[in-house]
C-alpha positions as CSV (number, residue, x, y, z in Angstrom):
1,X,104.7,121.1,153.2
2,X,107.0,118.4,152.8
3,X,104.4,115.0,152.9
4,X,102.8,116.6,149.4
5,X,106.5,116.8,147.7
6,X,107.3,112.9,148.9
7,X,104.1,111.7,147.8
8,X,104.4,112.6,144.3
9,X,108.0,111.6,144.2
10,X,106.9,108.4,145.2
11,X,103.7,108.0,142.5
12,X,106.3,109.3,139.6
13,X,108.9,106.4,141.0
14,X,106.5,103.9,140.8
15,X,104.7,105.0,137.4
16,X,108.1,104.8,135.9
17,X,109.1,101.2,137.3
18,X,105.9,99.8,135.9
19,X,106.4,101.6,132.0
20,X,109.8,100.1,132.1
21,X,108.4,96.5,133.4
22,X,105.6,96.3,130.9
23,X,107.2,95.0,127.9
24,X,108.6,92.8,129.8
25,X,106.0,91.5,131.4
26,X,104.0,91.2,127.8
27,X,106.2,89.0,126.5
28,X,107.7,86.8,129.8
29,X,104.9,86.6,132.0
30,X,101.4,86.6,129.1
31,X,103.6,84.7,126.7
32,X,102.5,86.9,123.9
33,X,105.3,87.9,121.1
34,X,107.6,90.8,120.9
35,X,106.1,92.3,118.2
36,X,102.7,92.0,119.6
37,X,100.6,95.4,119.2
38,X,97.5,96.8,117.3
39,X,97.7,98.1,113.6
40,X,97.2,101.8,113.3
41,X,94.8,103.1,110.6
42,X,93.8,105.9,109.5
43,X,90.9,107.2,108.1
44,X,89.5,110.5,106.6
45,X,87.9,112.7,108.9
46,X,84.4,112.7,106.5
47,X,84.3,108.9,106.4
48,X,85.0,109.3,102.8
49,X,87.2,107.1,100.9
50,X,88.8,103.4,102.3
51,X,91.0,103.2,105.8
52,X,94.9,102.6,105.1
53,X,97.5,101.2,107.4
54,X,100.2,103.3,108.9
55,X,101.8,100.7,110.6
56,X,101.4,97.3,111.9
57,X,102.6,96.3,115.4
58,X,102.0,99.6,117.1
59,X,102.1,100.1,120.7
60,X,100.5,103.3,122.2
61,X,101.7,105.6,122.4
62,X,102.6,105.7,118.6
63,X,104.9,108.3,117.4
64,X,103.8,109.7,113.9
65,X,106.8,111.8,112.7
């Protein structure tokens, strides 16, 4: 009952190093810039009317608040 609880601590662990090494990894090691990301649109649900930008530059997950 024990190998299931170590196992998972170990996959969380490791997910977490590589979201913390990412960034960093985007801009030292793929030589891309800092403020490298995709422009968010948005558009009306219908497909009425013309897209607008939210935001330029944004990483996912982006926080609309």
């Amino acid at each position: 009952m024990l190998a299931p609880g170590a196992v998972s601590l170990i996959t969380d662990v490791s997910s977490e190093m590589v979201t913390a090494v990412l960034p960093l990894y985007v801009v030292a090691g793929l030589g891309l810039p800092g403020d490298y990301g995709s422009d968010l649109w948005a558009v009306r649900a219908d497909g009425t009317g013309t897209a607008r930008r939210l935001m330029t530059s944004a990483v996912a997950p982006a926080y609309l608040g």
